[in-house]
C-alpha positions as CSV (number, residue, x, y, z in Angstrom):
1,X,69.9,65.3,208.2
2,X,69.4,68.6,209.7
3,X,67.3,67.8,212.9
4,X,69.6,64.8,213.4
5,X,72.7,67.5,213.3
6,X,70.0,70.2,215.7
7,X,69.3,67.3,218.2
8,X,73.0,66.3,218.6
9,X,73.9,69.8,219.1
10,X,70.9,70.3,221.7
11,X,71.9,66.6,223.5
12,X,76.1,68.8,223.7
13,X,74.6,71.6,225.0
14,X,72.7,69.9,227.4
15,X,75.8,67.7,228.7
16,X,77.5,70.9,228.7
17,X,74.7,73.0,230.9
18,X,75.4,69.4,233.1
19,X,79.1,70.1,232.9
20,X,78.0,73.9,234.7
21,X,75.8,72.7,236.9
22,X,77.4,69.9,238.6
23,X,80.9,72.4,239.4
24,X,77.9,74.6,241.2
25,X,77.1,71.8,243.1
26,X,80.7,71.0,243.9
27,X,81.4,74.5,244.7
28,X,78.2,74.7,247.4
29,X,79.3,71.5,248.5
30,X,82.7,73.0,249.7
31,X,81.1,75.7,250.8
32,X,79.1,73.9,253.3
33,X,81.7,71.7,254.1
34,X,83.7,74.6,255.0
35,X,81.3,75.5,257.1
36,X,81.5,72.6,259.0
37,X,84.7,72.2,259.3
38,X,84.7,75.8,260.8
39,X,82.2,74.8,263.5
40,X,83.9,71.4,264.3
41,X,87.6,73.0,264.8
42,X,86.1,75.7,266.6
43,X,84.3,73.9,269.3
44,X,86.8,71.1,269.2
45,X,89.6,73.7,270.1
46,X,87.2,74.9,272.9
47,X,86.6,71.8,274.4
48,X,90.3,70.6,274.2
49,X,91.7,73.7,275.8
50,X,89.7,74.3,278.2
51,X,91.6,74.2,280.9
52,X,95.0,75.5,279.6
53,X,93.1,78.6,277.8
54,X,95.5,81.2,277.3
55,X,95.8,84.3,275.0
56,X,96.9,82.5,272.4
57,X,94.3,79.8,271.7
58,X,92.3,82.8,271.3
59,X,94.3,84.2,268.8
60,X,94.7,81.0,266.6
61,X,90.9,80.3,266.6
62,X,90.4,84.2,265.1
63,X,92.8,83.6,262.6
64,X,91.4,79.7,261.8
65,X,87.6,81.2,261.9
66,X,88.6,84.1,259.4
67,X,90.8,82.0,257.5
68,X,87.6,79.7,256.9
69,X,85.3,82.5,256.3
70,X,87.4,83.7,253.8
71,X,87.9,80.5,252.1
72,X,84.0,80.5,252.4
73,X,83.8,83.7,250.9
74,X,85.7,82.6,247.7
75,X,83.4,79.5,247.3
76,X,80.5,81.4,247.0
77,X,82.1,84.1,245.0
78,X,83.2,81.4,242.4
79,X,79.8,79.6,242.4
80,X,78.0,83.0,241.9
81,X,80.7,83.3,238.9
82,X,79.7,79.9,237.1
83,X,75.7,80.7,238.0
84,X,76.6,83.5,235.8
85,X,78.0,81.3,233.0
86,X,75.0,79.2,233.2
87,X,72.3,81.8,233.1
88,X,73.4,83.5,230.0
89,X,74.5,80.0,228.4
90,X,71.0,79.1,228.8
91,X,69.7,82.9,227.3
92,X,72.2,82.5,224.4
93,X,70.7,78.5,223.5
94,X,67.1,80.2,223.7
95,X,68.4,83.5,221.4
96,X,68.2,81.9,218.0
97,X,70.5,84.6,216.6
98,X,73.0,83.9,219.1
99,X,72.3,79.6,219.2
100,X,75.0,79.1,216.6
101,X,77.7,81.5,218.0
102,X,78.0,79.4,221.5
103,X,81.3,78.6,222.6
104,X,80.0,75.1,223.7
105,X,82.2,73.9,226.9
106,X,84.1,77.0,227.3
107,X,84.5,77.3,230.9
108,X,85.7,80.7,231.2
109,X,83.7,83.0,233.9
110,X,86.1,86.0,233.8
111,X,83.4,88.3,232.0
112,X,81.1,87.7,234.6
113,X,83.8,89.4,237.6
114,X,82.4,92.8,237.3
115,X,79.0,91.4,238.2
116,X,79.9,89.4,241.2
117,X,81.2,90.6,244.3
118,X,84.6,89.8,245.1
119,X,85.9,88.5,248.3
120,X,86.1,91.0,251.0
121,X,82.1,92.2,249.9
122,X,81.0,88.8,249.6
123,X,82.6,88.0,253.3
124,X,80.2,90.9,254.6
125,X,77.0,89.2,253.0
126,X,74.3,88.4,255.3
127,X,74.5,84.3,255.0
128,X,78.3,85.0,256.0
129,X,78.1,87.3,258.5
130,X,74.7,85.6,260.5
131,X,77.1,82.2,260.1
132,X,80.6,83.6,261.1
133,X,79.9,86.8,263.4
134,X,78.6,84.3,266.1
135,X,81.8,82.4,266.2
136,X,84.0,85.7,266.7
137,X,81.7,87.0,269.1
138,X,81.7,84.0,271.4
139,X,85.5,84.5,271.4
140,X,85.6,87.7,271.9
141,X,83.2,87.0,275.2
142,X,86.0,84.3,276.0
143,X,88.7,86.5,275.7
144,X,86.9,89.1,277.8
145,X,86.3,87.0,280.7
146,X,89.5,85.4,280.3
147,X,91.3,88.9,280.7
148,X,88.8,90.2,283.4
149,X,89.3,86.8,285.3
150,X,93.1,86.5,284.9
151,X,94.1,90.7,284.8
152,X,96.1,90.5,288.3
153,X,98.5,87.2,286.4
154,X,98.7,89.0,283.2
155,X,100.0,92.0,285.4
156,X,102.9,90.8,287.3
């Protein structure tokens, strides 16, 4: 009776490490969707405005680049958070002291905040900053030329 009780409780934990696993792949999903998104409005905007560029355009593609980069940031933060769950889910099930005090399907990653980064930090990672950086930096080139091009206008 016992191993029929230990292999239902191993075929729950498994469904539940399934349970973790797939939100990580939702959460990288958005991510990368985000991503996309980003690089599609952006050169969409671009294209669509070219000829009636004006400081403002400029202005809203800033804000709706940092506004996905920061949405970005949260994704990643959040999946690091449930990698978390599901790296010491896993150590507790292979801990035999600790096997029979798992919390099976608790979804709960708030011990794990003080070992992730939080938003801001994570928005200055490397994979954010080699993704996003180039986006600001080409407007900041438009906005240059635009402004160097169109001073004597702005002027008067």
């Amino acid at each position: 009776m016992s191993i029929i009780l230990k292999n239902m409780k191993d075929e729950i934990f498994c469904e539940y490490l399934n349970m973790i696993h797939k939100i990580i792949e939702r959460l990288a999903k958005n991510s990368f969707q985000i991503k996309a998104w980003t690089a599609t409005i952006f050169a969409a905007i671009i294209v669509l405005t070219y000829s009636i560029i004006n400081i403002l355009i400029f202005f809203i593609l800033i804000f709706t680049v940092s506004l996905f980069w920061a949405l970005d940031s949260y994704y990643l933060k959040q999946e690091k958070l449930f990698r978390k769950l599901y790296e010491h889910k896993v150590n507790e099930y292979h801990d035999e002291s600790m096997r029979m005090k798992i919390k099976v399907f608790d979804m709960s990653v708030i011990e794990y905040k003080t070992e992730v980064k939080n938003v801001p930090k994570t928005m200055i990672s490397i994979s954010e900053l080699l993704f996003y950086i180039p986006f600001i930096m080409t407007l900041i080139i438009f906005l240059i030329t635009y402004l160097t091009l169109n001073w004597q206008i702005l002027i008067n």
